[in-house]
ROLOFI-335287 format. One record per atom (N, C-alpha, C, O): x, y, z; atom name; residue number from 1; residue in one letter. Coordinates in steps of 0.1 Angstrom, whole numbers, plus 2048, in hexadecimal, padded with zeros to 3 digits. Each point is the difference from the previous one (the first is absolute). Example, Ala and Ser with C-alpha at 12.3 -4.5 7.8 and 13.67 -1.06 7.14 Angstrom:
2
px|py|pz|a|k|r
884|7C7|84E|N|1|a
7F7|80C|800|CA|1|a
809|80C|800|C|1|a
80A|800|807|O|1|a
7F2|80B|7F2|N|2|s
809|80B|800|CA|2|s
7F8|80B|808|C|2|s
805|80B|801|O|2|s
This chain:
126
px|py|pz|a|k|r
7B9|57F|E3F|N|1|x
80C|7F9|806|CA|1|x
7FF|7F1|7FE|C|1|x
7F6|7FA|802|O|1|x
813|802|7FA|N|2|x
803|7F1|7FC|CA|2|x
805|7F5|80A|C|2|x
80B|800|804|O|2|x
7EC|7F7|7FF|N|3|x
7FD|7F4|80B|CA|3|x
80F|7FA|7FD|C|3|x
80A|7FE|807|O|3|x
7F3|7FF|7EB|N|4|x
80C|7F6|7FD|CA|4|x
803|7FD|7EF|C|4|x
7FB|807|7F8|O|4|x
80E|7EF|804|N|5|x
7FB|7FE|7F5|CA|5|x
7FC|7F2|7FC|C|5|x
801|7F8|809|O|5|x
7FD|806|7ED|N|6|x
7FA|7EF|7FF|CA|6|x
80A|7FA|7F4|C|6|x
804|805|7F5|O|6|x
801|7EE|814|N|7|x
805|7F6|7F8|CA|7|x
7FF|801|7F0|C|7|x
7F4|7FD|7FF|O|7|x
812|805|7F3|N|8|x
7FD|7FA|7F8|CA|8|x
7FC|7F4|7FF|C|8|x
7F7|800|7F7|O|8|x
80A|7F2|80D|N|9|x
7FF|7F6|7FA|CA|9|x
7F2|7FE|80D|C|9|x
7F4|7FF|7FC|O|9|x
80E|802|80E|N|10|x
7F0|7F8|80A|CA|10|x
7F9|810|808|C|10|x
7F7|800|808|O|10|x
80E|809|7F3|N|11|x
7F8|80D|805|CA|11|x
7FB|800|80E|C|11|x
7F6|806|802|O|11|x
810|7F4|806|N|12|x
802|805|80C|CA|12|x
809|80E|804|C|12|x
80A|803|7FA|O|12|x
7F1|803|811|N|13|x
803|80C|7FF|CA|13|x
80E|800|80D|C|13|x
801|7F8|809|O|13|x
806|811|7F3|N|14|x
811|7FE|807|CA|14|x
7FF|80F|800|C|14|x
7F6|808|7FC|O|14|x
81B|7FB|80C|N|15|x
806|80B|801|CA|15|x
807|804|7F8|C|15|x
805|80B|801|O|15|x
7FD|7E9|7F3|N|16|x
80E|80A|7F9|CA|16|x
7FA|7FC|7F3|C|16|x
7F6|7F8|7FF|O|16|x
80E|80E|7F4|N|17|x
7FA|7FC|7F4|CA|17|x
807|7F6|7FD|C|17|x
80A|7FD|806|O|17|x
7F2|7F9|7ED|N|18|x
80A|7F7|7FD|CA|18|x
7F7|7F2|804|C|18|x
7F4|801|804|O|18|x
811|7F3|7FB|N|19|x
7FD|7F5|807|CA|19|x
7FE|7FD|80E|C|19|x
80A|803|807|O|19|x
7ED|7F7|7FF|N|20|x
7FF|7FF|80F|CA|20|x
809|7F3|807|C|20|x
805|7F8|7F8|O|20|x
7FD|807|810|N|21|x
80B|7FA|805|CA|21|x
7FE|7EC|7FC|C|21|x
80A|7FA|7FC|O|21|x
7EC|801|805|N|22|x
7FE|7F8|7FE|CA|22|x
7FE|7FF|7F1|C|22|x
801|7F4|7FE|O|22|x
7FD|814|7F7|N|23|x
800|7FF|7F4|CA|23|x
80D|802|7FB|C|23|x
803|7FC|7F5|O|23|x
809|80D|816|N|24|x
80C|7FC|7F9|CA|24|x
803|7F6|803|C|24|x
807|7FA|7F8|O|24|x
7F7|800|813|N|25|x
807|7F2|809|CA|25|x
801|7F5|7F1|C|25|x
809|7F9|7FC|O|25|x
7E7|808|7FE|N|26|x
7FE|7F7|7F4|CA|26|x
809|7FF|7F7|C|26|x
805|7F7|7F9|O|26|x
7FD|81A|809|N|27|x
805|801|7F1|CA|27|x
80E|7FD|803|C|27|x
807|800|7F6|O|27|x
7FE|7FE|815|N|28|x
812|800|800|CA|28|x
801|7EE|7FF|C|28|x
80B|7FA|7FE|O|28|x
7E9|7FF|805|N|29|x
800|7F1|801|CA|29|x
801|7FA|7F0|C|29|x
809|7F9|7FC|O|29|x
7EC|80C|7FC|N|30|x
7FD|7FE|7F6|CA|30|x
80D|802|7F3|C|30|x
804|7F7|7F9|O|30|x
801|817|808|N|31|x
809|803|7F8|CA|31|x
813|7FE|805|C|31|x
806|804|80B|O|31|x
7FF|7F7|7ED|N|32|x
80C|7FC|807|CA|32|x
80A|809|7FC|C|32|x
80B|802|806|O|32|x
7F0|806|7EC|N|33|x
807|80A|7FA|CA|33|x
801|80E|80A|C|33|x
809|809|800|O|33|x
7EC|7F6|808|N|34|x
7FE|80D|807|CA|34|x
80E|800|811|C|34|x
803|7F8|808|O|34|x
802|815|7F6|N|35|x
808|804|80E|CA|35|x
7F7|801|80A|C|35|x
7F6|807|801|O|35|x
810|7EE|809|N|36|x
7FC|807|80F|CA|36|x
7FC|80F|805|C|36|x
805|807|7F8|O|36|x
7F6|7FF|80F|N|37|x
801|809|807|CA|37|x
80F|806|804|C|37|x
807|7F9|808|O|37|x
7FC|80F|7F6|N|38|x
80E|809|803|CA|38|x
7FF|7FC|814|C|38|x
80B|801|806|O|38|x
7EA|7FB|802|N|39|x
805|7FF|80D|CA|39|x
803|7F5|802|C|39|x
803|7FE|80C|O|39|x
7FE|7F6|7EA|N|40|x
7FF|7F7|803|CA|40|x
80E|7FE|804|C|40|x
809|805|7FA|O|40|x
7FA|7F3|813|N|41|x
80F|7FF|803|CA|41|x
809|7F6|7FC|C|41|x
80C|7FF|801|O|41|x
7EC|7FA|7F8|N|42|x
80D|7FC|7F3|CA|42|x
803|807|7F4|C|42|x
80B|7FF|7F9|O|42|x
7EA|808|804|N|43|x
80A|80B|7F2|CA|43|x
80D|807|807|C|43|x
80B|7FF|7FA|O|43|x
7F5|807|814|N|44|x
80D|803|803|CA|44|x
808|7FC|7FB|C|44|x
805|807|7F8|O|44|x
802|7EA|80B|N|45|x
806|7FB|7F9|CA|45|x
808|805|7F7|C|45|x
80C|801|801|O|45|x
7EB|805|7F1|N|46|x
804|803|7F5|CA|46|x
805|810|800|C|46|x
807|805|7F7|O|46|x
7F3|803|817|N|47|x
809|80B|7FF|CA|47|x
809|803|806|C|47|x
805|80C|7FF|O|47|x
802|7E9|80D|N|48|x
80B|800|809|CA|48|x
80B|802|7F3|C|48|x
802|7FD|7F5|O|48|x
806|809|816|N|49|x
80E|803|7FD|CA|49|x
805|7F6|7F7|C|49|x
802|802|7F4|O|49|x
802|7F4|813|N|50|x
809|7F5|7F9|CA|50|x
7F6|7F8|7FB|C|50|x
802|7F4|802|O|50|x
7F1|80F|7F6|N|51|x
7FA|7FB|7F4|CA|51|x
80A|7FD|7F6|C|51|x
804|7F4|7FE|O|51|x
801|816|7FC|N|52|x
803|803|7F6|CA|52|x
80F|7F8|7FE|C|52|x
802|7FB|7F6|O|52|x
806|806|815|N|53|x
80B|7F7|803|CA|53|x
7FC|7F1|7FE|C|53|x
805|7F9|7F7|O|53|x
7F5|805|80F|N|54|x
7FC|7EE|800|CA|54|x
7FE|7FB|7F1|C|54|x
805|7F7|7FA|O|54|x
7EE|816|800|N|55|x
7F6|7FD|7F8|CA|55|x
80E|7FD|7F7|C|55|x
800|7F4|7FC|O|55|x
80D|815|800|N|56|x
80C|803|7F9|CA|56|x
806|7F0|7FD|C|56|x
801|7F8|7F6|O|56|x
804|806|81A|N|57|x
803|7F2|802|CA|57|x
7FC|7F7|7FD|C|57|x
808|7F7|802|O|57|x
7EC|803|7FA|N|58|x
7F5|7F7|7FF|CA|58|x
807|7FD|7F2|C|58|x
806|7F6|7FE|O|58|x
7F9|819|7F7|N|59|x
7FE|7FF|7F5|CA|59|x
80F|7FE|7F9|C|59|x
803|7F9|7F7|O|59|x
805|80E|80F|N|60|x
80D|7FA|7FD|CA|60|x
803|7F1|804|C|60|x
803|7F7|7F7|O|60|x
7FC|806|815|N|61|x
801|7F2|801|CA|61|x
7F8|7F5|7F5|C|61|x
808|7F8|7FA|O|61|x
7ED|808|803|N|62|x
7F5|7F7|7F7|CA|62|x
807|807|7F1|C|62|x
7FA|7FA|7F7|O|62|x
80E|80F|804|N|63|x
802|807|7F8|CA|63|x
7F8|805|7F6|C|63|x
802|803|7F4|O|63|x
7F3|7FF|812|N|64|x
7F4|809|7FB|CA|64|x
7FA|7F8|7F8|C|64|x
7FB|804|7F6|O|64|x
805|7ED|80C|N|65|x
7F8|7F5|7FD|CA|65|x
7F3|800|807|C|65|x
7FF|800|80D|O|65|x
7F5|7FF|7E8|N|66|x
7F3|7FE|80C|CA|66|x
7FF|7F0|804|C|66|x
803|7F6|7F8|O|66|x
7FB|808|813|N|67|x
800|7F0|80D|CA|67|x
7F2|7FA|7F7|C|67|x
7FD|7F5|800|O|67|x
7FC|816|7F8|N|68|x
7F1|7F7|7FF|CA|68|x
805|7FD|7F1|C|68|x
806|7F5|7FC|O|68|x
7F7|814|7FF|N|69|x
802|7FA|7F1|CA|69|x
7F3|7F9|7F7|C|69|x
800|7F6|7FA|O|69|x
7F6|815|808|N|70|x
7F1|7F7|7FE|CA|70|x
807|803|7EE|C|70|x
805|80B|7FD|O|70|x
7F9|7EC|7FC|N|71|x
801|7FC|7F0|CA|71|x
7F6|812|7F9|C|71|x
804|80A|7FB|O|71|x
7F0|7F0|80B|N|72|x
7F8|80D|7F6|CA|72|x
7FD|80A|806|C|72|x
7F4|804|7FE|O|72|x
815|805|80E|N|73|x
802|80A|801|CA|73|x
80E|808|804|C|73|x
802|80C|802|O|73|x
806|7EA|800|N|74|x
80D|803|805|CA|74|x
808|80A|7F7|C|74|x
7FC|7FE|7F4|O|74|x
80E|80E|80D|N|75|x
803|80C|7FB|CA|75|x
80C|7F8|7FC|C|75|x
807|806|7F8|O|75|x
7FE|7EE|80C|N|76|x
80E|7FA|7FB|CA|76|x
80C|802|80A|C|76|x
800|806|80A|O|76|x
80A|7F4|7EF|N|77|x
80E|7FC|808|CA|77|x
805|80C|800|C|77|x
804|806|7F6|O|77|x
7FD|7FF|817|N|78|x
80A|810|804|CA|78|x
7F5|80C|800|C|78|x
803|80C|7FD|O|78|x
7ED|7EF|806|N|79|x
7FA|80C|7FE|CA|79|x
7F4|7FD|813|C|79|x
7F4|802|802|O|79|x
815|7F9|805|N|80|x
7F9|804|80E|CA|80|x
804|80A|805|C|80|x
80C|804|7FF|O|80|x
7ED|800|807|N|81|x
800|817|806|CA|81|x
7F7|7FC|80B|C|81|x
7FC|80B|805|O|81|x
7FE|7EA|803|N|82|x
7F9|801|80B|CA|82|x
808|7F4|809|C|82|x
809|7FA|7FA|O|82|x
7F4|804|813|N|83|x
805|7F5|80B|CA|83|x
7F5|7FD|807|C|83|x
7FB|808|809|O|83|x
801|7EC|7F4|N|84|x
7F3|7FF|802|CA|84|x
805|7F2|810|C|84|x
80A|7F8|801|O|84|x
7EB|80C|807|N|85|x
802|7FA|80D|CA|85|x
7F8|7F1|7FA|C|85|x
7F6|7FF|7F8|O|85|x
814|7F3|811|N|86|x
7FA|7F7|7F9|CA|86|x
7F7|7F6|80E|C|86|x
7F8|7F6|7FE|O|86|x
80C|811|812|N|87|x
7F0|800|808|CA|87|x
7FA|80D|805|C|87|x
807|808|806|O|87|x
7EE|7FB|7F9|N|88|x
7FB|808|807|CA|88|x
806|803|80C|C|88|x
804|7F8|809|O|88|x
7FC|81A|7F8|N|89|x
808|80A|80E|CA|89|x
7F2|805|805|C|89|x
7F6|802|7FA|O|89|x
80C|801|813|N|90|x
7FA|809|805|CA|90|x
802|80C|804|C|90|x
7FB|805|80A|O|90|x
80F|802|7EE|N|91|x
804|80B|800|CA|91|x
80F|804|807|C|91|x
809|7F8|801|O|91|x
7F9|813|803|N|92|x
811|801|805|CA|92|x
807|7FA|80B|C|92|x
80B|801|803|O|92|x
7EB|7F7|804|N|93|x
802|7FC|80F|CA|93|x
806|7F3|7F8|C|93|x
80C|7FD|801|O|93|x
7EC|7FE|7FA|N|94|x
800|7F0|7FC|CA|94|x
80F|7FC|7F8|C|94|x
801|803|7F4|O|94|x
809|7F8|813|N|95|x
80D|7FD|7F8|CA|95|x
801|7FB|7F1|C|95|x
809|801|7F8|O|95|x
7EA|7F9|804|N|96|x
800|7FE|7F3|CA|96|x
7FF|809|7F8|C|96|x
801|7FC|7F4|O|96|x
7FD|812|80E|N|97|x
7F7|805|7F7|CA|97|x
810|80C|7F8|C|97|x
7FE|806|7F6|O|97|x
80E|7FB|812|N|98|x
80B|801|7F7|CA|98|x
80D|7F8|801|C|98|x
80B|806|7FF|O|98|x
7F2|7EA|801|N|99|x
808|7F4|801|CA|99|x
800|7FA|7F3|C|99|x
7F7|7FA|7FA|O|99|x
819|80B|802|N|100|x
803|7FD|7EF|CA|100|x
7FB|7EF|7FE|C|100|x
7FE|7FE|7F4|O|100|x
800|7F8|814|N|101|x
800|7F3|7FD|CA|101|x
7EF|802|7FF|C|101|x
7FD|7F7|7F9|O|101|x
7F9|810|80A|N|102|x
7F7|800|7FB|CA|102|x
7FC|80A|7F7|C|102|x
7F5|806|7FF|O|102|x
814|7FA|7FB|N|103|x
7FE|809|7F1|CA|103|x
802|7FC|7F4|C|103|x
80A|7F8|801|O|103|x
7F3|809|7F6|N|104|x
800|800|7F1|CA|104|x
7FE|80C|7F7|C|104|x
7F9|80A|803|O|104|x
80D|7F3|7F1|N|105|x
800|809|7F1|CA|105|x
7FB|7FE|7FA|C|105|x
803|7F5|7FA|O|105|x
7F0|812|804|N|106|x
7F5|7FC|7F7|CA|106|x
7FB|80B|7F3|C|106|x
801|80B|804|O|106|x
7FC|7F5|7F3|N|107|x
7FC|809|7F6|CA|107|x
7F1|804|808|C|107|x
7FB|7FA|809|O|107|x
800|810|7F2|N|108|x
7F3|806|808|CA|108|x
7F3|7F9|7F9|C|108|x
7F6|800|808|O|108|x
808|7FA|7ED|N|109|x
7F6|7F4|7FD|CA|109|x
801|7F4|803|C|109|x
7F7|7FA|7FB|O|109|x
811|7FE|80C|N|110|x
801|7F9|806|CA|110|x
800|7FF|80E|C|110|x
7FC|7F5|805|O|110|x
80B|816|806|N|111|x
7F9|804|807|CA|111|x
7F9|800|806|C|111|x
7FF|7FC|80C|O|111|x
7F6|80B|7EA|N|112|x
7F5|802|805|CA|112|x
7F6|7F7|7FB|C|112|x
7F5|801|804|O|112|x
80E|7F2|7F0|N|113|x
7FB|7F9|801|CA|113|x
802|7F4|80B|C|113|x
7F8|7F7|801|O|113|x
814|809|807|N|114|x
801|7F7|80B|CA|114|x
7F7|803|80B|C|114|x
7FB|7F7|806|O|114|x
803|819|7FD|N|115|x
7FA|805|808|CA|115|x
7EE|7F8|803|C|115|x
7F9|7FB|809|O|115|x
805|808|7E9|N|116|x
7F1|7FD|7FD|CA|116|x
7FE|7F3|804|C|116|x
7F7|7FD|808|O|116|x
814|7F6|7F3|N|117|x
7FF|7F4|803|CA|117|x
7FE|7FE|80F|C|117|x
7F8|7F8|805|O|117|x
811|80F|801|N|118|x
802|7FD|812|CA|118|x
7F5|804|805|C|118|x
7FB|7F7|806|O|118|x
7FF|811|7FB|N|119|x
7F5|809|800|CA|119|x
7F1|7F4|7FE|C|119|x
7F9|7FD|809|O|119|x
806|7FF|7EB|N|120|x
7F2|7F7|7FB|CA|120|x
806|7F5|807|C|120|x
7F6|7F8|802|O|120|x
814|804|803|N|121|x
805|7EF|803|CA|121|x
7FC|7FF|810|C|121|x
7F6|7FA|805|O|121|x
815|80F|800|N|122|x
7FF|803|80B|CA|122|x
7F9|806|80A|C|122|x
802|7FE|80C|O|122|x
7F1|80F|7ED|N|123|x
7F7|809|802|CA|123|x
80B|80A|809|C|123|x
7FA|805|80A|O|123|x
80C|7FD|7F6|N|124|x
80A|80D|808|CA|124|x
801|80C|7F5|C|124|x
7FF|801|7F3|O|124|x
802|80A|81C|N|125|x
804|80B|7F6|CA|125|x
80C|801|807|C|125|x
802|801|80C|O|125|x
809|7FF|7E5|N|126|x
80C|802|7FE|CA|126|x
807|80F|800|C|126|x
80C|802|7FE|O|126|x
């Protein structure tokens, strides 16, 4: 019968297989490319209802121009598909988090390279 299992990366022994809670903590610090946790109560956000309404609006309004426009990864003029929040939400409570004046149309490599920047500047997770 099996105690537990052990961490890949520091082999401390846990209950679930996979990464132990502090070795994901790392890993969600370290990588900017990586998603949240599905409990996290700002992904909600992204699966409410009127996501998808706003996210619509964002991008018609900006006309599917990306706000960032990084030179050496931008997808170009009329190729934004994301609405990228321009302060950090704390999820569905927080008025910011589907208030078209804090939103923007962003292409998804820029993005997520804004993301990375706020993130190393600021040390927040976004």
């Amino acid at each position: 019968m099996a105690l537990g299992y052990l961490c890949p990366k520091c082999n401390e022994t846990q209950p679930t297989k996979g990464l132990c809670e502090s070795c994901e903590r790392a890993r969600w610090r370290t990588d900017g490319a990586l998603r949240r946790a599905k409990h996290d109560p700002r992904d909600a956000v992204y699966r409410h209802s009127d996501w998808g309404r706003v996210r619509l609006a964002i991008l018609k309004r900006d006309r599917f121009n990306c706000h960032y426009a990084y030179d050496d990864i931008c997808l170009g003029k009329g190729k934004a598909t994301q609405a990228a929040h321009i302060l950090p939400h704390n999820g569905l409570d927080d008025p910011l988090a589907l208030a078209e004046h804090n939103l923007v149309a962003a292409c998804a490599p820029c993005n997520r390279r804004e993301q990375d920047i706020r993130r190393r500047s600021h040390d927040v997770d976004l």
